[in-house]
Structure formats: C-alpha cells, structure tokens
N, C-alpha and C positions, 0 to 999 in steps of 0.2 A: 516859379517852381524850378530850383536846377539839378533835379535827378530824383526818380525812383531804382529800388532794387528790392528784393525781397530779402526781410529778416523775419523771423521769430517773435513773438509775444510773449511766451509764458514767462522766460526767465525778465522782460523788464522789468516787474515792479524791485525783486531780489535785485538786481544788478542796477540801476539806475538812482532807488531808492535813498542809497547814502547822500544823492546830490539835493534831495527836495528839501527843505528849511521850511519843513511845517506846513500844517493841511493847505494853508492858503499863501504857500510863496509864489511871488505873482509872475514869476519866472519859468515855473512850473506847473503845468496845468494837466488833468486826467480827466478827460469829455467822457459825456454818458455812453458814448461809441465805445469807450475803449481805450481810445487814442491815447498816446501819451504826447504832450509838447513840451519843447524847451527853447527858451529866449538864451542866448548869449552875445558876449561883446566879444568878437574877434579879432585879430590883426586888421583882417576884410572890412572890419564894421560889425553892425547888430547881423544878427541872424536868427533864423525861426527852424526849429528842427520837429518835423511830428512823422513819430511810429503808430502808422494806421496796420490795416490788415493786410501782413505781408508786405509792407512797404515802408520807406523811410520817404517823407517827402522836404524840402527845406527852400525859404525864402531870404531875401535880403542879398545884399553887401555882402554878407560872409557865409551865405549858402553853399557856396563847394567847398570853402574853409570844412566848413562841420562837415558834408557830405564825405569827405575826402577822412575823418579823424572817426566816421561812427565805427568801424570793426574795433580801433582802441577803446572808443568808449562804451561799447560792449564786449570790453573784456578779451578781444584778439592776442594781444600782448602778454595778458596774465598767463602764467603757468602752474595751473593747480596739481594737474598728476604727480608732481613728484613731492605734494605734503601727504608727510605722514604722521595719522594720529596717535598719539599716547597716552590719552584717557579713552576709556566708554566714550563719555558723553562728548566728545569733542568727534568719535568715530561714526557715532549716531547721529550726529548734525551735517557729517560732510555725507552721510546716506542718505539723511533726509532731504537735503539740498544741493542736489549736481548739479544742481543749472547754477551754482554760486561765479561768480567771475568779478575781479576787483576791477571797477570802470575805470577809463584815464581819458581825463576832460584836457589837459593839453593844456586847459587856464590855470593860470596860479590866482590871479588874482578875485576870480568868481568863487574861488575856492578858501583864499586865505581871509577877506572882508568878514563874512558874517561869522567864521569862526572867530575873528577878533574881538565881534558882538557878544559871542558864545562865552566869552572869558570871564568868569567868579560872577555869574548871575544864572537866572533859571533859561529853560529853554524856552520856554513861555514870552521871557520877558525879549531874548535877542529876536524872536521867531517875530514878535509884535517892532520891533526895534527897525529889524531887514525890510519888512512887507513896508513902515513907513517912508523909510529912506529911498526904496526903489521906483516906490509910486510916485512919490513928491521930485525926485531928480532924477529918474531915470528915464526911458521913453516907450513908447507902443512900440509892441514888436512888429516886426515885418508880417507881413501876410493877414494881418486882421481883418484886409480886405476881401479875403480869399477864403476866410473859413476859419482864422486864428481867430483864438478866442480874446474878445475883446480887454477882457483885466488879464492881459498877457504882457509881462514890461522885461524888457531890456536893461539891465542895473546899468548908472552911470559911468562916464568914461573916468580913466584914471582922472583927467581936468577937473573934470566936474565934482568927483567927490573932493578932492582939493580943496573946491570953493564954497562949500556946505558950510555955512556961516557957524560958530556955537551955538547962537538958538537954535538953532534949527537941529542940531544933533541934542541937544538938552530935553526939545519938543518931542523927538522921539526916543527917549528916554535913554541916549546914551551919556554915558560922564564923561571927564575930559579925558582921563586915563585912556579910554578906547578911543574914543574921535581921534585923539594924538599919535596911536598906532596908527589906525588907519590911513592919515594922513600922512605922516614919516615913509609909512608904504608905498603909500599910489605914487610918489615922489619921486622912487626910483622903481618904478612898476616894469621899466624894458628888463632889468639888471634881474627882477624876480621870475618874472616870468621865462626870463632863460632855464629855470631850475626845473621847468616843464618836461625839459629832455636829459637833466644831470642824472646821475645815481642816486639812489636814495641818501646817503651818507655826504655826497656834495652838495645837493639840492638842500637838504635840513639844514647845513650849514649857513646856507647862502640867505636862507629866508631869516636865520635869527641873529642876522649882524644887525637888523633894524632893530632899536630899543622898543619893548614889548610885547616882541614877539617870541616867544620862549618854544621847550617842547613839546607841552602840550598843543597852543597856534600851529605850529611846523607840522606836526604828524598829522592833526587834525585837517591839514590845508594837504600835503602829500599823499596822507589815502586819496585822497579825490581826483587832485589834478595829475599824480605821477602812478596813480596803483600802487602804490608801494608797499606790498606783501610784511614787510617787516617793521611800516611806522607803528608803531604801539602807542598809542594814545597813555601817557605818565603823566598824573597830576590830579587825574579827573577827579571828583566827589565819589562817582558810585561804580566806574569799571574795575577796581582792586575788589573791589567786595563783592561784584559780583562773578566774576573768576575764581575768588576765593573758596564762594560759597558752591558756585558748581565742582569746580574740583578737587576739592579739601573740605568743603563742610562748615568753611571760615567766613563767616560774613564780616569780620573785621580785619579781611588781609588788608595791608598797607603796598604801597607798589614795591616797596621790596619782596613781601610775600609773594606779587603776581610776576614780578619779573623770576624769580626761581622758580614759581609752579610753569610759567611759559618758556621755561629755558630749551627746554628739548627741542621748543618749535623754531630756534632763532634764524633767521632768515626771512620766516613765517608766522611770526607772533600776532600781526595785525587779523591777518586772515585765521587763528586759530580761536584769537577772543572775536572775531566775527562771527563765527559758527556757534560759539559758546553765547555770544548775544542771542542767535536765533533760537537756541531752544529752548526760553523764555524761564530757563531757571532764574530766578534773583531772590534775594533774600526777604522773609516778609518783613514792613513795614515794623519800625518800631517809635517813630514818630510822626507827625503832620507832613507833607510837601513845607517845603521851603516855601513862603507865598511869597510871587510875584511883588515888584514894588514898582513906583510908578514914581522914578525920580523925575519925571515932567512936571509934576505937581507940586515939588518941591521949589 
C-alpha cells in the first residue's frame, strides 16, 4: 500500500464511470463494500487503485504513479463553471449533476485499445472482445494479495499485445481490420502516449497519424485519457440522434445536424452531449438491437 488520503464517494460512479468497459471489465471492479478498484499499466508497471471509504488506497510498481494522477483523474483539472447552457434540458442535467467532472487517466493507450474494439460492432460484442484479451494476456493485478479482487487484471503491455498471434485475436472475436490498429498502435505507443499532456487539437492529431485510427477512435480515447471538454464523439450510430431528439425533436439528426445544434457549446461539446446522455432522453426504438455476431465461430 503506498498512500492513503481522503476523497469522496458520491460523485465516483458519475466521474469514473466513462472508463469501465462493461459490467464485467476485469480492470474494473465494484465490491459489495462499495469500493471501487482500478488495475492499470503505468510508466512504473501495473498498479492497483481502490476508493474505499474516504480513502484512496494503491499497490504495485505504479502505485505512487496513480496515487500521484487521482485529483486528475477525479476530475481536478476539469473546469466546469464557466459552461454555459443553452437548452432546457441540457440546464437541467448540469442541475441535476454537479458532481459531473471529465476524469484524466494520463493513459492513452488503456484508453485508445478497446475503443479500437468499439469500432463498426456492438458494445456487447468489443465489451466480450476486452474481458477476453485482458484475461488471456494480461495479468493479476497488484494487491489480490491484500484484498484486490481476484478476477482483477492488468491489460497487457504495449510488447505483449504486439505478439497476440491472429487466432488468438479471431478467438476473441476481433477481425483483422482492428487487431491491425491495435497493433500499428502499441508500435509506436511512447509517441502516443505523449498526447496524454498535448492540447486537445494536437493530441487528436497525433493519435490519427496511425492508419485506423480516425475521429471517432481519437475523441473516443481523448475524453478518457486527456478530459477533453470538447472531443465530441463524430461517426457514432446513435449520439446524432440522440442529441437531435433531445434538442430538436429530431431522431434522425445526422452529425451535421449535432454539430450545429452543439455549436454554442464549442469548447464544450463533449461535456454538453454528456449531460444530455444523462438525462436518458433517447429516441424510442424503431427496430431490433443490432444482434451481436460471433465472428470466432466463423
């Protein structure tokens, strides 16, 4: 254990939230205590991060790493006071949620990986994708000896995902298209991970020189690891629509339509369809879920 301090509980789930990759990402763990854990891979090595009551405690190789990065990644850095809203319902969400704060995990690469899983399939299916990959090459996190939770893993190092043979990315249900990102990435992973502390507009840069990695990857890996108030997630299936429909009525805005309904906010687009995510307006369903495929079985 290399530090206790006292923080706060309530706003974890809100603030942390963006980083967990599905009820069972084995990175991310919430004990019937309360507790919340997080495995990552640091400069230091793996490390083990858990908010208990009133405390931050952490193990491992990169234990003061994180101890030293938790006020960023509880949201220190972010500066919400000076957004201002220009819908209703966008004024009523940042009412309803003051404890909101955009985290900054400092990693690019913990951040950019599974959103490359995340690209033109369901979240079902990269969410099943991450939890195999992590488990199968990555390793026990620090502290399981001490009270971390045993299916707690550490994602593999840049080396390692490198050497993830194709079956073995086929096995857990990725195509080549992605394993090929990923790999091209973890390649030059120092050069990316420097983007940790660029601007938003030089960090997005920097991550889409690698072939596959486009806007959506970049903004999608930015909100996480830099906070980036103004990456706006552009491409996705269902965030134009539902922006559209909370604020125009439009459930078939196109991201041209979102990007002129969020124009007021620029700066602060990301953080504005954040608040508009939480208060769970979305359009009703007018067909099936996309179902899941299981290109391993292929």
């Amino acid at each position: 254990m290399a530090g206790r301090f006292w923080v706060g509980r309530a706003e974890l789930g809100l603030v942390l939230g963006p980083l967990r990759r599905g009820p069972a990402d084995p990175t991310f763990r919430v004990t019937p205590d309360g507790s919340v854990w997080r495995a990552s891979r640091t400069p230091d090595g793996p490390g083990t991060l858990r908010f208990g009551a009133g405390s931050v405690d952490a193990w491992g190789p990169g234990a003061q790493w994180l101890l030293d990065r938790v006020p960023d990644l509880l949201g220190a850095r972010d500066e919400p006071h000076g957004f201002v809203a220009h819908h209703r319902v966008v004024a009523q969400a940042a009412h309803r949620n003051p404890a909101l704060r955009l985290c900054r995990s400092g990693l690019v690469l913990e951040s950019l990986i599974p959103s490359v899983l995340e690209q033109k399939v369901t979240v079902i299916e990269a969410y099943r994708s991450w939890r195999a990959l992590v488990r199968r090459f990555g390793e026990r996190a620090p502290g399981t000896d001490t009270g971390a939770p045993e299916d707690l893993y550490v994602m593999p190092s840049a080396r390692q995902w490198a050497l993830i043979p194709s079956w073995e990315w086929h096995r857990a249900g990725v195509d080549a298209k992605r394993s090929d990102t990923v790999v091209r990435a973890v390649r030059v992973a120092a050069r990316l991970e420097e983007a940790a502390e660029m601007p938003y507009v030089k960090a997005k840069a920097r991550l889409e020189l690698v072939p596959g990695i486009g806007p959506w990857t970049s903004a999608e890996t930015l909100q996480r690891s830099n906070g980036a108030p103004d990456a706006l997630t552009v491409g996705d299936l269902h965030l134009p629509g539902i922006v559209g429909y909370a604020l125009a009525g439009d459930r078939n805005a196109t991201d041209a339509d979102m990007l002129e309904l969020l124009a007021p906010y620029e700066g602060q687009r990301h953080r504005a369809a954040r608040l508009i995510m939480l208060t769970g307006l979305t359009p009703p369903r007018r067909a099936p879920r996309m179902a899941p495929r299981r290109i391993a079985h292929l």
